[in-house]
C-alpha positions as CSV (number, residue, x, y, z in Angstrom):
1,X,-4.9,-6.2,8.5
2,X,-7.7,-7.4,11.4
3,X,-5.3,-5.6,14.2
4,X,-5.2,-2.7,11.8
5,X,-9.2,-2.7,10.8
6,X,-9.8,-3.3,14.9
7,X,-7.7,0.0,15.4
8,X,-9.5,1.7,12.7
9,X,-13.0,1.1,14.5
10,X,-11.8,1.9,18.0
11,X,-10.5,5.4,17.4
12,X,-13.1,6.2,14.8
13,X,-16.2,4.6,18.0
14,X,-15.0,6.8,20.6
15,X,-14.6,10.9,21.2
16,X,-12.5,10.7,24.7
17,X,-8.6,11.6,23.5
18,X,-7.3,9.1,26.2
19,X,-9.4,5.9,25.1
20,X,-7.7,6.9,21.4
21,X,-4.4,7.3,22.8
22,X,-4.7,4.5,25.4
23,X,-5.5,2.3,21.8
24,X,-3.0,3.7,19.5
25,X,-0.2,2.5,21.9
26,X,-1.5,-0.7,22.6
27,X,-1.5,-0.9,18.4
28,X,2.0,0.5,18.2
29,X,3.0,-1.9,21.1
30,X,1.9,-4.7,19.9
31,X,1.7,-4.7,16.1
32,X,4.9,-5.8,13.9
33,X,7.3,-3.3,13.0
34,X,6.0,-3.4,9.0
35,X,2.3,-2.8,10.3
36,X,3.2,0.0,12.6
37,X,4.8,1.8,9.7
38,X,2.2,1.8,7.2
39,X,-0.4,2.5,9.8
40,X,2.0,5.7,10.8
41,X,1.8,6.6,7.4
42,X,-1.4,6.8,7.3
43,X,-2.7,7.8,10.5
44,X,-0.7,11.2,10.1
45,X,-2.3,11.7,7.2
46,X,0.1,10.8,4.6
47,X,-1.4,9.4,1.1
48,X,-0.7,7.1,-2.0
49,X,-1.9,8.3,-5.0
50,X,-5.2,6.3,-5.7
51,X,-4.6,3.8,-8.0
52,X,-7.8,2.5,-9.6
53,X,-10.5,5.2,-11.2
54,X,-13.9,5.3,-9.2
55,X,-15.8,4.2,-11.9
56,X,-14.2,0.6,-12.5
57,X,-14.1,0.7,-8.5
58,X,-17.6,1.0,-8.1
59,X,-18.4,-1.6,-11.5
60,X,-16.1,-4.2,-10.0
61,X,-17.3,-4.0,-7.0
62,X,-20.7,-4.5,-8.1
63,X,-19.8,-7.4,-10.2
64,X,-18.0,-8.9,-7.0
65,X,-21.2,-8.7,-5.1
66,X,-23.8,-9.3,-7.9
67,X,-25.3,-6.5,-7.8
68,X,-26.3,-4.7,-11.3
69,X,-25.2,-0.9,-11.5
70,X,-28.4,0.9,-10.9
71,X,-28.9,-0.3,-7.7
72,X,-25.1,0.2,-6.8
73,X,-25.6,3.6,-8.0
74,X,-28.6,4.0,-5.7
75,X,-26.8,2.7,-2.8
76,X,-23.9,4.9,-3.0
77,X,-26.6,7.8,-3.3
78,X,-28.3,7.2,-0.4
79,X,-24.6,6.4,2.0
80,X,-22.9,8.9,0.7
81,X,-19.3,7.1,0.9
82,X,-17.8,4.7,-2.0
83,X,-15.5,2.6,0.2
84,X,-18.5,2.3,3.0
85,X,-21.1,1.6,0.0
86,X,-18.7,-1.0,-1.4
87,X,-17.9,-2.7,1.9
88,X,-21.2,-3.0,2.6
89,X,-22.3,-4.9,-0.5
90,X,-19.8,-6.8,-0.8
91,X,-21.0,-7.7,3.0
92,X,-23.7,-9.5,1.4
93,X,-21.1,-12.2,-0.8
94,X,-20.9,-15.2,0.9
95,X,-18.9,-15.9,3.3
96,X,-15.2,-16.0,2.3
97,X,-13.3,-19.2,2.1
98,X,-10.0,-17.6,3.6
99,X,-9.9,-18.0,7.4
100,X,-9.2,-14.8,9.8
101,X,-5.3,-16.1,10.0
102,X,-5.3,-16.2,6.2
103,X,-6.0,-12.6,5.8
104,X,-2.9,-10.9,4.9
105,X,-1.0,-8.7,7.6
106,X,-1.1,-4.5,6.7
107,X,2.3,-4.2,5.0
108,X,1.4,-7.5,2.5
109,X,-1.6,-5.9,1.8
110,X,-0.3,-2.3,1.0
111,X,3.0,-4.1,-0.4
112,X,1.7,-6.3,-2.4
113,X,-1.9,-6.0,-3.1
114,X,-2.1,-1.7,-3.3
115,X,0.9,-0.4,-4.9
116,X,1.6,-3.3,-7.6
117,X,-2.0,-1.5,-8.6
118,X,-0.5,1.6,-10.5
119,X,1.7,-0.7,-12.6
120,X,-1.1,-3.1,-14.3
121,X,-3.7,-2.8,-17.1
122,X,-7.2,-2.1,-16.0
123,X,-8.3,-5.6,-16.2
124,X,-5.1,-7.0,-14.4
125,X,-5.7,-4.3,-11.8
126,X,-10.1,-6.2,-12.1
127,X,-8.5,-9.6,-11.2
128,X,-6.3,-8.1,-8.7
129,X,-9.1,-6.0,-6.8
130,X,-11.6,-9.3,-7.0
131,X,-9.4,-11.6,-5.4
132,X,-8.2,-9.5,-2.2
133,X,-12.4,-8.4,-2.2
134,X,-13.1,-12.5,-1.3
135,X,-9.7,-12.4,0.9
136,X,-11.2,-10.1,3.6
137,X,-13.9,-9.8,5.9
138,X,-16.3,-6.9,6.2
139,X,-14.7,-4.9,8.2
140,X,-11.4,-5.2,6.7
141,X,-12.7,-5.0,3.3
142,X,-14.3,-1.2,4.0
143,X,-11.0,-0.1,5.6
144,X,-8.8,-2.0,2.2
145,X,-11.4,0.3,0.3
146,X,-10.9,3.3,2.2
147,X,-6.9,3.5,1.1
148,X,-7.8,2.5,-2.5
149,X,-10.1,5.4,-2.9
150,X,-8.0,7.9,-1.2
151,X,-10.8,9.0,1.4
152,X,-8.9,7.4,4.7
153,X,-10.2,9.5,7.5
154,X,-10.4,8.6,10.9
155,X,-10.7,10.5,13.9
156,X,-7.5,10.9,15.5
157,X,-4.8,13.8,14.7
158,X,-1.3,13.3,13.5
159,X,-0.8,15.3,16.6
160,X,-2.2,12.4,19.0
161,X,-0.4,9.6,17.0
162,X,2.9,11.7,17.3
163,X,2.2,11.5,21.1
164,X,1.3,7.8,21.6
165,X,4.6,7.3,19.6
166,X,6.4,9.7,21.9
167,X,5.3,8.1,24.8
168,X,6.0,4.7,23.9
169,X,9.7,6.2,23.0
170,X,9.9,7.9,25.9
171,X,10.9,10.9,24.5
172,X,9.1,14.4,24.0
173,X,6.0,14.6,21.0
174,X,8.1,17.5,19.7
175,X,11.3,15.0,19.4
176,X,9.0,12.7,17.4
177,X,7.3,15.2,15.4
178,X,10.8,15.8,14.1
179,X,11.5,12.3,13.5
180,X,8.6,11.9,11.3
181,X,9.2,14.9,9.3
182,X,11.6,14.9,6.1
183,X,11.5,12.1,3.8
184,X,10.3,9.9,6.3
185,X,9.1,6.4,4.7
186,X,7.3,3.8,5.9
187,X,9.6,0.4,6.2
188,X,10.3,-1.7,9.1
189,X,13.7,0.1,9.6
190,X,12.4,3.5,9.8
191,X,10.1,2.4,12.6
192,X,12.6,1.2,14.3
193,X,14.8,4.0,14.1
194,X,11.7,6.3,16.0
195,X,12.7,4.8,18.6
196,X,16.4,4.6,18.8
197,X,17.6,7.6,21.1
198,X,19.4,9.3,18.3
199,X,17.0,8.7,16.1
200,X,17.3,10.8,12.8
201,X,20.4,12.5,14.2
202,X,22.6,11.6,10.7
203,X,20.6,13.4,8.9
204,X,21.2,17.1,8.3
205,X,18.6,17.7,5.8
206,X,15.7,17.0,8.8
207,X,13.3,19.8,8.8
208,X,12.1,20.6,12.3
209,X,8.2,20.4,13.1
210,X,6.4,23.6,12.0
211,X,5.5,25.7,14.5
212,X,1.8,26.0,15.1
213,X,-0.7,28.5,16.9
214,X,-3.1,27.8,19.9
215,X,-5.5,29.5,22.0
216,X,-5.2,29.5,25.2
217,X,-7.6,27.9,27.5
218,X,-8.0,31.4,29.8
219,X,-7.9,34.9,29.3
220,X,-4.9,36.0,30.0
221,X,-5.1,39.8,29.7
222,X,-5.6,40.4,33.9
223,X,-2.6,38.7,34.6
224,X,-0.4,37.4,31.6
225,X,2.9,36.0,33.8
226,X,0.3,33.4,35.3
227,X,-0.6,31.3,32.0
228,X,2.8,32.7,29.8
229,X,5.2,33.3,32.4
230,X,7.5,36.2,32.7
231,X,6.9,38.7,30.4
232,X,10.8,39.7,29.9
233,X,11.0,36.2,28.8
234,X,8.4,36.2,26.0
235,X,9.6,35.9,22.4
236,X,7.1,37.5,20.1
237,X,7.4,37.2,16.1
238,X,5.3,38.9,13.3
239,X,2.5,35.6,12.4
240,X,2.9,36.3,8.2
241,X,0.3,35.0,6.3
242,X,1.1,31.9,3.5
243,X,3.6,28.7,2.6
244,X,5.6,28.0,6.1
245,X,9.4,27.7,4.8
246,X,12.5,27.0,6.8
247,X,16.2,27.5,6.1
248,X,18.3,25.2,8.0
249,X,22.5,25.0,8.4
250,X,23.5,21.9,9.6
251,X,26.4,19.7,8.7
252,X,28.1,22.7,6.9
253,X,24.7,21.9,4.6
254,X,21.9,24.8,4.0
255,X,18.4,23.2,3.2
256,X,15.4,25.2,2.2
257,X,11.8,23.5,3.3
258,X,8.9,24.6,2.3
């Protein structure tokens, strides 16, 4: 989780698309398989379905922290962001027993800690919440909150993440975009497989990556074969408004995705 929260902090500090990309490799390089995954997940924007209800969130929380509810209520007022409120009172605990190597890896935490949430009565799901809360650090603890609530954001497009992958596959973004599409889940394995050169090939239900419009940097109605090339080489298509679908045959299969 500290790799993970270190990550988190790096893309979300800087604006310069190569110091992001320069740290989402060195994350992807160096992180285990199982943390890699769940960080994929989530970095291109995929969600779980948030677990606990904001308003035991924010009462546990304040319980954790000894704060009474008024003045968590104030403090979320004036920051404006739950899991940033929360982290930041809970900031104020003392310091936690557990030691940095202690704090459990990304995939424990999701694994273990996150998803078991869904299945356990509310005060279960109390207990559960108080003990990872004097498990991690601050800044670990507002990125842990950030997944439980549902409002993970961070400045870096799926786009970008599909490129550091690509690059660290040495394949194109567009063969990795396609990789990560489908039923695409977040195990060890299926990292793995990104990066095997026929990745994804087996399976004949893989959608392709949906095709996307861009402007173009320059003009190019003076002299269009300059940015688009030759014009008897264009292929032009009606842009219809609505839910992108594809039809694809393959494997003697026809698959509709919408």
């Amino acid at each position: 989780m500290q790799r993970f929260t270190q990550l988190f902090h790096e893309l979300d500090a800087s604006n310069r698309t190569t110091s992001k990309l320069a740290a989402l490799k060195r994350y992807f390089r160096e992180a285990p398989p199982a943390d890699a995954a769940w960080a994929t997940f989530f970095l291109t924007g995929r969600r779980i379905k948030r677990p606990v209800r904001n308003r035991d969130f924010r009462d546990w929380a304040g319980e954790a922290c000894g704060y009474p509810e008024w003045m968590v209520e104030e403090c979320y007022d004036h920051v404006g962001d739950l899991a940033e409120t929360l982290a930041l009172l809970l900031a104020t605990r003392e310091p936690a027993s557990a030691s940095r190597e202690e704090t459990p890896p990304l995939h424990r935490l999701v694994e273990e800690a996150f998803l078991p949430l869904r299945e356990l009565e509310r005060e279960d799901q109390r207990g559960r919440l108080l003990e990872q809360w004097r498990r991690l650090d601050g800044p670990s603890c507002f990125v842990f909150n950030k997944l439980i609530t549902g409002g993970f954001r961070v400045g870096v497009s799926k786009t970008l993440v599909n490129r550091a992958l690509a690059e660290l596959a040495a394949v194109e973004p567009a063969v990795m975009a396609h990789r990560l599409m489908g039923g695409w889940t977040p195990t060890e394995a299926d990292f793995r497989a990104l990066f095997e050169p026929d990745a994804g090939a087996e399976d004949p239900a893989k959608p392709y990556p949906f095709c996307l419009a861009y402007p173009m940097d320059e003009a190019a109605e003076s002299d269009p074969g300059a940015a688009l090339g030759a014009v008897e080489a264009w292929q032009i298509e009606w842009k219809w408004d609505g839910i992108r679908a594809q039809v694809i045959k393959r494997g003697g299969e026809v698959i509709l995705w919408s």
